[in-house]
N, C-alpha and C positions, 0 to 999 in steps of 0.2 A: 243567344249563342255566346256573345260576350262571357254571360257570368259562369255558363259551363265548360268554357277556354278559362277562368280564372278559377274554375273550382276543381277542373282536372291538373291546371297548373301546382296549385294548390297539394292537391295528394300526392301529386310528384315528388314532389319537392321539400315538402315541411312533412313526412311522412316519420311519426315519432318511432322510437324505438319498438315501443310492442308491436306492431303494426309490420305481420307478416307481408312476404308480397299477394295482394289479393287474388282470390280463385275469380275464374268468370261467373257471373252472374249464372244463374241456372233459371232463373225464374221471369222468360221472358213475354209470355202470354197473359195481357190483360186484357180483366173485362171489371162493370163496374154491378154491384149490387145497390140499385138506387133505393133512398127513402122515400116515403110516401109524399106526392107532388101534389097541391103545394103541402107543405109541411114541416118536418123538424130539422136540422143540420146537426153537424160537430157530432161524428160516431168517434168519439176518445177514447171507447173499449169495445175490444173486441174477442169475443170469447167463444167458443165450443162449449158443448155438454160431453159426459162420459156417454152418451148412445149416440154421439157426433153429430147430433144436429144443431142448429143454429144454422148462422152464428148467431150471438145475440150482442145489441149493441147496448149504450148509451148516448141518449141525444139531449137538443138543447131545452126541449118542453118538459123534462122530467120523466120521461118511459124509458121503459129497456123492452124493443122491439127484438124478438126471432123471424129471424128469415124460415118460410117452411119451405123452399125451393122455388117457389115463385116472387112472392111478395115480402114485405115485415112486417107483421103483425102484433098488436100490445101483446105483452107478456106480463111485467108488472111493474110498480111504481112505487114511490120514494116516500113522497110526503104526504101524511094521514089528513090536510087541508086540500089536498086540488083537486080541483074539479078539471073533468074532463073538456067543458064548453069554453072554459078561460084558458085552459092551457095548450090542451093539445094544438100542433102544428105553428104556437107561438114562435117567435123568433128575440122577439124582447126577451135579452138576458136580463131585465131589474126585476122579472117576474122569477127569477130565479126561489126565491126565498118560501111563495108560493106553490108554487109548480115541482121545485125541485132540480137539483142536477147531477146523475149518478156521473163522474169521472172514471172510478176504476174499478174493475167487479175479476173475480176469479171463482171458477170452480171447485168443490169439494168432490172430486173424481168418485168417491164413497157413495155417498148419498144424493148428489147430485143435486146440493143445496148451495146455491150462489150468493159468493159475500161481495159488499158493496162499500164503499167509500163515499159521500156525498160531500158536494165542495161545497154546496151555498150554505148549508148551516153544520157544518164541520160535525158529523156523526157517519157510524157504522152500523149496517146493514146484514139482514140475512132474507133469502129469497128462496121458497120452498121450492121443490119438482112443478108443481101446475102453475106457479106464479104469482099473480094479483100482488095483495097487500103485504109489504114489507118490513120486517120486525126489525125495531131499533136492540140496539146490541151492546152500545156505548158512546156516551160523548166528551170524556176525560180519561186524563189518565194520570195518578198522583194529585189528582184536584186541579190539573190543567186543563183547561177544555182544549178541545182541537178547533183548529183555525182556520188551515188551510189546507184537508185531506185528497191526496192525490193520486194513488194510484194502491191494488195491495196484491198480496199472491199468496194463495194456502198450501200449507205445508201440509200435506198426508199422511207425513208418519209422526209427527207431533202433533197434527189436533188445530195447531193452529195458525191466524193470520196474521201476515206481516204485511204492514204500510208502513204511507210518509205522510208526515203531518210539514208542508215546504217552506211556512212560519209563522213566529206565532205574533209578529208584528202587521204581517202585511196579507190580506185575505183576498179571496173572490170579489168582492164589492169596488177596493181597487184596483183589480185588475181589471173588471167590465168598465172602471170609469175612467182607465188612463193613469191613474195615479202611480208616480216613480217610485219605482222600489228602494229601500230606505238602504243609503250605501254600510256596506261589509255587514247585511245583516247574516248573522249566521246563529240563527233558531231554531231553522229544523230539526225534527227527531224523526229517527228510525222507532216502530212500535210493532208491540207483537200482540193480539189477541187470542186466550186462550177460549177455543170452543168448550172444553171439560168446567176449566174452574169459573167462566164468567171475566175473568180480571184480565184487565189491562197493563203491558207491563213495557216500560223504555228502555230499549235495547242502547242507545245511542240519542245522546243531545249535540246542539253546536253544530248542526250541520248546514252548511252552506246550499238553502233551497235543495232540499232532496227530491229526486224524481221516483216515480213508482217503482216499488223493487221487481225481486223475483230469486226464489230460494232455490237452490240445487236439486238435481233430481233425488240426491241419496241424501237429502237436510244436512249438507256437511259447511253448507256456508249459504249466503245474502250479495246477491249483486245488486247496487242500486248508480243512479248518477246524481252529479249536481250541476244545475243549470248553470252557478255563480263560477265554477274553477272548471266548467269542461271537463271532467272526470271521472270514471267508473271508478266507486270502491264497492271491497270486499268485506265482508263483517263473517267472520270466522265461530262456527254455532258447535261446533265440536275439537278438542286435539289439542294441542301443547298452546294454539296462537287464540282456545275460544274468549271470547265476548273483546276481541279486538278488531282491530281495519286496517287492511291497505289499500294503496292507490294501486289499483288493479290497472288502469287506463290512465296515463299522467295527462297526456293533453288530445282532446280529440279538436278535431275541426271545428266544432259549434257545440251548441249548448242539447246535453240528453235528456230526451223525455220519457217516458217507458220502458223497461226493462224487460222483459219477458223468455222465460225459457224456448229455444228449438227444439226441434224436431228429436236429431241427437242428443244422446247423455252427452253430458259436459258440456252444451256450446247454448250461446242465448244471443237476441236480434233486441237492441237497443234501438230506437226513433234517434235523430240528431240534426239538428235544424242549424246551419251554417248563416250568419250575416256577410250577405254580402253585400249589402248597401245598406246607408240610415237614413240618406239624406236625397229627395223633400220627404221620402216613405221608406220605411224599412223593407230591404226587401232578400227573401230567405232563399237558401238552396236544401230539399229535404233529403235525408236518405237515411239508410237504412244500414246499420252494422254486425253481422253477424261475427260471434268471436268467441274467444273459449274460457274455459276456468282458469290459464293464465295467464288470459289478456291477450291474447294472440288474435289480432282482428283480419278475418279468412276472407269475408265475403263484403264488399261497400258497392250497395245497390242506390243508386241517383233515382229522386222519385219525382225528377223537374218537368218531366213530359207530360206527367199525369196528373200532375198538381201544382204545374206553374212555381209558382214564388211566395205559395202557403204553406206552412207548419203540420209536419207531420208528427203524429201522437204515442201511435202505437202499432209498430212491425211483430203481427204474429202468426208463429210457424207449426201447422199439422199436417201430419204423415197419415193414410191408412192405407189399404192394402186397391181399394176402390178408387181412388183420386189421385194417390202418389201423394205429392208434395203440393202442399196448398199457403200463398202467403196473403195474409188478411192485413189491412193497411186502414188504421182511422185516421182522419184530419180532422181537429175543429172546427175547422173553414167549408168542407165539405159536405155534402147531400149525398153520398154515396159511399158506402165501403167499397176500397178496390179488393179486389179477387187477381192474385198471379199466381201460374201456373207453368209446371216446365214445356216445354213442346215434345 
């Protein structure tokens, strides 16, 4: 109660500039889509198909499970070494390497061919219609390999995908083992992969831990965030300002993870994990921002009821005609997708 008397206090009060007065929540019906018991945690991606089923995640054994309306069931997998008896329903992250760890995957609304990001051995993914085994795609770019790849989003009228590689000093390995991030590192790159020509190409170096992006509905720009400055920028892909950035969001409450388009043209639901203590444990307040192409933050959805004082990954928003307004919520920490709905 305490931390949510300090984190309402909070958006009172230190409430920056962009930072319209917020709409009410709309999305107050929860329920949970559990993973297979015992079995994997940490859904960090959360994604639909163009014929709207799913969702399909990523967990911690190395699968990317769809939900078929009852259950989750394997769909496909990462790494050309795992085996199913060693890995599946694992919970050891050092088996990562082995096993595999998809982080952030998006759809090709065309084809209906899912691209992937994998953190433990910093390469990119493509995932057919029926699934199984997953084609490597790339693991450099300019003769740099990737290090620490986090999240990505396919652009439909260019062909191709954008991710974040969040640096190229400090990887998965330590972050499963605790190791402090190396101060004012600022490595990361924004990357585009072209599905046509094969080639990888760096949009942006020098970034302060970038978060998984997410491209405009009309490809007219890149929102992404940085964990290290609290900040949404904008990377501008068309028009008088293209292959530049601004501070789209100058200071949020905590640090953003995900990026992802809504429902509506124009507006996207950022993840953003607030510290509100460190000491004897850190311990987080999660929520959820939805906001627009210029920075105008509409909707700040608290996700403390449902997930405690854990890190939220990735808020995302689908519309059809059958469901209305559906919002899909991964946590690392988590054994379930949340599922909100309006009432």
């Amino acid at each position: 109660m305490l931390y949510t008397m300090l984190s309402i206090f909070g958006i009172l009060f230190f409430i920056p500039h962009s930072f319209t007065f917020p709409l009410p929540d709309p999305y107050t019906k929860f329920s949970k889509l559990n993973l297979p018991v015992p079995g994997p945690f940490g859904p960090d991606s959360v994604a639909r198909d163009s014929n709207n089923q799913g969702p399909y995640v990523g967990v911690s054994d190395g699968r990317i499970l769809k939900y078929n309306g009852t259950d989750f069931v394997d769909f496909a997998y990462l790494s050309p070494n795992r085996s199913k008896q060693l890995c599946d329903g694992v919970t050891d992250l050092s088996l990562g390497p082995i096993c595999g760890r998809p982080l952030g995957f998006s759809f090709d609304p065309l084809t209906n061919y899912l691209y992937v990001v994998e953190i433990c051995q910093a390469i990119n993914f493509t995932v057919g219609p029926q699934g199984g085994q997953a084609t490597l795609l790339a693991t450099s770019a300019y003769g740099v390999p990737f290090n620490f790849l986090n999240g990505c989003d396919f652009d439909k009228i260019r062909r191709v995908v954008y991710f974040t590689d969040t640096s190229l000093v400090y990887n998965y390995t330590d972050a499963i083992l605790g190791n402090p991030l190396p101060p004012g590192d600022s490595s990361g790159r924004l990357l585009e992969y072209s599905t046509i020509t094969g080639l990888v190409r760096v949009l942006v170096n020098g970034i302060p831990r970038p978060s998984g992006p997410a491209v405009s509905a009309d490809s007219s720009f890149i929102v992404y965030g940085s964990y290290s400055t609290q900040q949404i920028y904008k990377y501008y892909l068309i028009g008088p300002k293209s292959g530049t950035t601004d501070v789209l969001i100058p200071n949020l409450l905590g640090s953003p993870a995900k990026t992802k388009r809504a429902a509506e043209f124009g507006y996207f639901w950022v993840a953003v994990n607030q510290v509100v203590q460190t000491q004897p444990t850190p311990v987080f307040q999660p929520y959820g921002y939805k906001f627009s192409s210029n920075g105008n933050v509409i909707v700040i959805k608290n996700f403390t009821l449902e997930y405690g004082n854990g890190r939220v990954n990735v808020v995302q928003e689908y519309f059809n005609l059958l469901e209305g307004g559906t919002l899909y919520v991964g946590s690392r920490s988590a054994n379930y997708v949340g599922k909100y709905t309006k009432c």
